[in-house]
C-alpha positions as CSV (number, residue, x, y, z in Angstrom):
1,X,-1.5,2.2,18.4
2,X,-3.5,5.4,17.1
3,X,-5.1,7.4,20.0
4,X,-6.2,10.2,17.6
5,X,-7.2,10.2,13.9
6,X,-4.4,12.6,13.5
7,X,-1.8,10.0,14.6
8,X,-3.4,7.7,12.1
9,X,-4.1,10.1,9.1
10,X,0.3,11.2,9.8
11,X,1.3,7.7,9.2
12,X,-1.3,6.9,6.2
13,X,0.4,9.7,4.7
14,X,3.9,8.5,5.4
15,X,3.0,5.1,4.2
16,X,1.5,6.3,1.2
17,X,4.0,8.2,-0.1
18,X,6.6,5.3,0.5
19,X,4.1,3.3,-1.6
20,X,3.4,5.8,-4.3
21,X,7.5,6.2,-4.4
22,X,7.4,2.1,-5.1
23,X,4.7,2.3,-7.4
24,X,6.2,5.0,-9.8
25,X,9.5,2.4,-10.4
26,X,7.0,0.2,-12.3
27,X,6.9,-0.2,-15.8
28,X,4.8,-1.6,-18.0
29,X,6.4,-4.8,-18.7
30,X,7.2,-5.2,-15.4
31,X,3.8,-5.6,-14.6
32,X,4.2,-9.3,-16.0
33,X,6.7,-10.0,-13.5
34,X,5.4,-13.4,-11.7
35,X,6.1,-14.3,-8.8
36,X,6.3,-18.2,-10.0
37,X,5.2,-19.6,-13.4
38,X,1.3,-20.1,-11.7
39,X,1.5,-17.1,-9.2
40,X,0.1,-13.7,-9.6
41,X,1.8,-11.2,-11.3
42,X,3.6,-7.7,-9.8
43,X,0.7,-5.8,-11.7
44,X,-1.8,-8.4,-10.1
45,X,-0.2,-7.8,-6.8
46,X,-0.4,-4.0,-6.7
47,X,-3.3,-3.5,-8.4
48,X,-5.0,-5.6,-5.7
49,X,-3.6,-3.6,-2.5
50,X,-4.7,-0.5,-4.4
51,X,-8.2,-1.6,-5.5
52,X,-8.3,-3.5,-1.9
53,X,-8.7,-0.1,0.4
54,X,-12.1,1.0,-0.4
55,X,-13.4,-2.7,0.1
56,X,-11.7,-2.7,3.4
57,X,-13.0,0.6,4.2
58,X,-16.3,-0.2,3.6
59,X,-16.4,-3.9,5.0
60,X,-16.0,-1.8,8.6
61,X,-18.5,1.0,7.8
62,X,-16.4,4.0,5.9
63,X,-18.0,5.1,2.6
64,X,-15.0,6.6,0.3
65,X,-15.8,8.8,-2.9
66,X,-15.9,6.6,-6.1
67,X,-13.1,6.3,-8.0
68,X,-13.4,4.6,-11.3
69,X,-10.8,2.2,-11.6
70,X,-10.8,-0.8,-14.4
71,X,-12.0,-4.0,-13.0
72,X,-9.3,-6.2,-14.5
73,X,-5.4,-5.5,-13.8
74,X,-4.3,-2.3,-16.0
75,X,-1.6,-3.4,-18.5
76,X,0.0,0.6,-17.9
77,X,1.9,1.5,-14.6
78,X,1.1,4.7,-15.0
79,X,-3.0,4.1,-14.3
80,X,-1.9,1.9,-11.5
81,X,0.4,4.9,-9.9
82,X,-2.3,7.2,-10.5
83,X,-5.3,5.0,-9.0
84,X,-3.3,4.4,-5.9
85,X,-2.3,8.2,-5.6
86,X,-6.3,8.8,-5.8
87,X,-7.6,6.1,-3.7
88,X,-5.0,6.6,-0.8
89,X,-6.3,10.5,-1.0
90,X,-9.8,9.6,-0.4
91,X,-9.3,7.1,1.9
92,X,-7.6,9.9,4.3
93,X,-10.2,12.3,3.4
94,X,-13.1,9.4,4.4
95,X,-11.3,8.4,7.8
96,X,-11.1,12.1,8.8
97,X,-14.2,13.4,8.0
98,X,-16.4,9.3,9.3
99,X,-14.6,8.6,12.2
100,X,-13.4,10.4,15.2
101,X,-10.8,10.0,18.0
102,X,-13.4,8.1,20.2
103,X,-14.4,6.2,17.0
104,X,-11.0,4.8,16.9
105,X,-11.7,2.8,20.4
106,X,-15.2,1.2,19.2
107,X,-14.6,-2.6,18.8
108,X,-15.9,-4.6,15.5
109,X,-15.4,-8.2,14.4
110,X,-12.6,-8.4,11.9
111,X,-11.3,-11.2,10.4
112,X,-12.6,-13.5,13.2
113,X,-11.5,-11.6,16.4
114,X,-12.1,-8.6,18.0
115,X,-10.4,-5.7,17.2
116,X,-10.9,-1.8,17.9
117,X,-11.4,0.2,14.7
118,X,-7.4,1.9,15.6
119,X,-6.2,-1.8,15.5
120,X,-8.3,-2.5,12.0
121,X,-6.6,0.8,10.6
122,X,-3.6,-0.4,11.3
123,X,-4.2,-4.0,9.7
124,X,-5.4,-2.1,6.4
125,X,-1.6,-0.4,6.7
126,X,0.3,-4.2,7.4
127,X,-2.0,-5.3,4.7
128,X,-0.1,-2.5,1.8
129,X,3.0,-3.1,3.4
130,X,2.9,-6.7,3.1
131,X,2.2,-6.9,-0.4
132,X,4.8,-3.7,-1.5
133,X,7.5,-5.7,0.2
134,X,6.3,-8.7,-2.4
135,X,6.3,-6.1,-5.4
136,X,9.7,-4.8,-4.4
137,X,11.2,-8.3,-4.8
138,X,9.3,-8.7,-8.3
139,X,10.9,-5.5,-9.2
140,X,14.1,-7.0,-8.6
141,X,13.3,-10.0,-10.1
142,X,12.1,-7.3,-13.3
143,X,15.3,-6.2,-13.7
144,X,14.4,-2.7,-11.9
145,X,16.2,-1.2,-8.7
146,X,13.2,-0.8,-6.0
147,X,12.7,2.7,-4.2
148,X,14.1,2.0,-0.9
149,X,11.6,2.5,1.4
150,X,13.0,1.6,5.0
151,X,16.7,2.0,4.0
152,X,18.6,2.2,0.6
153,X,18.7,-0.4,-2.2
154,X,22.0,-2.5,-2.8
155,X,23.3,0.0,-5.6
156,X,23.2,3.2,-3.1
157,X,24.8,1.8,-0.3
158,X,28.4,3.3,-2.2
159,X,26.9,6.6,-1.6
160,X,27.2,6.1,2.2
161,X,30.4,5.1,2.2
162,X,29.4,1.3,2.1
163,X,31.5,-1.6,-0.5
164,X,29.1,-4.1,0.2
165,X,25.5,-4.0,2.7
166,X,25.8,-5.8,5.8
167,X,24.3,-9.2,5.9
């Protein structure tokens, strides 16, 4: 759990450049890629983790810098990579300069329970996580190798010395 907004602001950054590292495998067509033939599509997916943060922010009382973003899904990767790369800035910059280290024990209703404002940042962190797990198997699925983010794809495991990943 975050005790500071340092500890908080060190992992943001971690997990943002993870996600932006995700994000900049997209392409265009890609963005089609559905998840099944009525299910939202990979641009859908990230576009809404993106567009998500400053609504999240602001449901528990940050205010972020406005960032013009199109309302409907982009149909170019590029505007998604950028938008995250921008709103994932601000968001650090609104957290840091809002909230404090006592700020992060104050308690608020989220969701339906009670959860300190650390445990809510972290939730908004699960949240992106969640959903660029989602787009990395819609990459796949988009015939594109996925940054790997916690460990290597499939195709670099050879580079470690590795035939075939363990199961």
């Amino acid at each position: 759990m975050y005790v500071t907004i340092a500890d908080f602001i060190r992992e943001w950054n971690w997990e943002a450049s993870l996600t932006q590292k995700v994000l900049e495998g997209l392409t265009d067509d890609s963005l089609n890629q559905k998840v099944y033939p009525e299910g939202r599509t990979l641009g859908r997916i990230v576009w809404h983790f993106t567009t998500n943060i400053p609504e999240y922010l602001a449901h528990f009382g940050l205010k972020m810098d406005e960032i013009k973003y199109a309302e409907k899904v982009p149909t170019s990767a590029k505007e998604i990579v950028e938008t995250f790369k921008q709103i994932s800035s601000s968001a650090a910059k609104a957290i840091e300069e809002q909230w404090t280290d006592e700020t992060l024990k104050e308690v608020q209703i989220a969701f339906g329970r009670k959860e300190t404002n650390a445990q809510i940042l972290m939730g908004l962190i699960k949240h992106i996580i969640h959903h660029r797990g989602q787009a990395t198997v819609l990459m796949r699925q988009a015939g594109i190798k996925p940054y790997g983010v916690y460990g290597p794809p499939k195709e670099d495991w050879i580079h470690l010395g590795v035939e075939h990943p363990p199961l």
